[in-house]
C-alpha positions as CSV (number, residue, x, y, z in Angstrom):
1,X,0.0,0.0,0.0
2,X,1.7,3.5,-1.1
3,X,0.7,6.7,0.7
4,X,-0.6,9.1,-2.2
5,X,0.5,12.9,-1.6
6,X,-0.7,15.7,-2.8
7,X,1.3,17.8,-4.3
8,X,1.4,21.3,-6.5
9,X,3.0,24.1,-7.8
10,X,3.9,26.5,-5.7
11,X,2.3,30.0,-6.4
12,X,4.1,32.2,-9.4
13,X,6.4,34.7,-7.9
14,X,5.0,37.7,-9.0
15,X,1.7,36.5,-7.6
16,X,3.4,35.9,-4.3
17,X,4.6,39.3,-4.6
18,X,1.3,41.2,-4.5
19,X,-0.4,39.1,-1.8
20,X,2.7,40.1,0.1
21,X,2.7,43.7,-0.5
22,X,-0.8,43.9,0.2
23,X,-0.9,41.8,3.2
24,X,1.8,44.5,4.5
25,X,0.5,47.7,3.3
26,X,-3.4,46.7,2.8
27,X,-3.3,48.4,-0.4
28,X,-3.6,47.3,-4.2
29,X,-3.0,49.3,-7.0
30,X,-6.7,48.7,-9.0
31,X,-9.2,46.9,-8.9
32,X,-7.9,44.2,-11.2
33,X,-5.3,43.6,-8.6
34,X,-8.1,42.8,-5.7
35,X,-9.4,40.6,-7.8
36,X,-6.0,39.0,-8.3
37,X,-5.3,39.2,-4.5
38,X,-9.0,37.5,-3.5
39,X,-8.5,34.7,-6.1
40,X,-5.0,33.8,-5.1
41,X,-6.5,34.1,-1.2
42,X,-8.7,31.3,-2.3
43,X,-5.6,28.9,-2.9
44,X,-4.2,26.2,-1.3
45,X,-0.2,27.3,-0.3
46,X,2.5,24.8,-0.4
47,X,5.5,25.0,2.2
48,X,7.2,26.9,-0.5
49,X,5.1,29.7,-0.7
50,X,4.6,30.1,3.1
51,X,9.0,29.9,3.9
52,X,8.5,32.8,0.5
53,X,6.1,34.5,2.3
54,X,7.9,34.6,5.7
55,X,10.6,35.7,4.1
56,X,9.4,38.4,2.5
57,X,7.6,39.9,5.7
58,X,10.6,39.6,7.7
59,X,12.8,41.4,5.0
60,X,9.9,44.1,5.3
61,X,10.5,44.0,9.2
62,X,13.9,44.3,9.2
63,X,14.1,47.2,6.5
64,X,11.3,48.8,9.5
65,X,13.2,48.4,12.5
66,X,16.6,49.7,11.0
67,X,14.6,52.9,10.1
68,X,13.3,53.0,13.0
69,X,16.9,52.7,15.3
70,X,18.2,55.1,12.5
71,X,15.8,57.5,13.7
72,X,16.4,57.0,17.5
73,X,20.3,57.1,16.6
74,X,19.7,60.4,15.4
75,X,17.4,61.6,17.9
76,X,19.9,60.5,20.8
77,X,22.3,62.8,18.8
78,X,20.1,65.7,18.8
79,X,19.1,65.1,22.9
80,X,23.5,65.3,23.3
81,X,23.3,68.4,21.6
82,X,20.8,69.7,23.6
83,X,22.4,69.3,26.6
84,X,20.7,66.2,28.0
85,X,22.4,64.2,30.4
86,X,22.4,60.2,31.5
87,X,20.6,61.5,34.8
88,X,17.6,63.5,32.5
89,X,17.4,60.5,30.2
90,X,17.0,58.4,33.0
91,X,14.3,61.0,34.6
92,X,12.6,61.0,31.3
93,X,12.4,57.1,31.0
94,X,11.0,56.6,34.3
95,X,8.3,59.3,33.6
96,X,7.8,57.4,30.4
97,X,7.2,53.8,32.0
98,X,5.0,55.4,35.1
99,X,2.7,57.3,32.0
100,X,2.4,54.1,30.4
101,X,2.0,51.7,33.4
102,X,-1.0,53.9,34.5
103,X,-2.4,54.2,30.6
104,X,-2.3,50.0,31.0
105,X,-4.2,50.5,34.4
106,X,-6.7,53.1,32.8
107,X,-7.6,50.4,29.8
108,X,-7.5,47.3,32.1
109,X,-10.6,49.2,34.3
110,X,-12.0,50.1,31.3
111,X,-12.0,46.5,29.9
112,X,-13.4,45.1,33.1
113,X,-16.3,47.6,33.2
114,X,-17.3,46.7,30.0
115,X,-17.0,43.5,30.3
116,X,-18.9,43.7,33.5
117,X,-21.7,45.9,31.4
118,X,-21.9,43.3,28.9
119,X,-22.4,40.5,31.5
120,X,-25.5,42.5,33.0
């Protein structure tokens, strides 16, 4: 008795291409292209296209986050210029964590009374 696999092409590359741009951006460039996107969404993937796909949206994140530590690099620069000091950067982080430790708190009472609204 042989085990019967299925098996199929793997998705063209340029096809792979759009879904990945628009599952990054949520934009397509016509309507001909949506069409495209919702028909190819509609397909089975093989390993191949999702090991493609990873690789594109970590490419995508990686390009993100060295923008992103570009900016802050250049930022920190500007602070130094300013005249900010390990002791302000410190006071300012601090005042940064309490802010958001007490937004958290705010949303997590918020949550509860809704929930508790919606359990009424």
């Amino acid at each position: 008795m042989t085990k019967h696999v299925n098996s199929q092409d793997p998705i063209k590359t340029k096809d792979l291409q759009e879904v990945l741009t628009y599952a990054v951006t949520q934009e397509v460039a016509d309507e001909k292209a949506a069409k495209r996107i919702k028909r190819l969404a509609k397909r089975t993937v093989t390993v191949t296209d999702v090991v493609a796909i990873v690789k594109g949206m970590t490419a995508h994140h990686d390009q993100f986050i060295t923008q992103l530590m570009d900016k802050v690099q250049t930022q920190e620069r500007v602070l130094i210029k300013l005249g900010a000091t390990d002791e302000t950067i410190q006071e300012a982080t601090k005042e940064y964590y309490e802010e958001l430790n007490a937004k958290r708190e705010e949303l997590l009472a918020a949550q509860k009374s809704l929930e508790a609204k919606e359990e009424e």
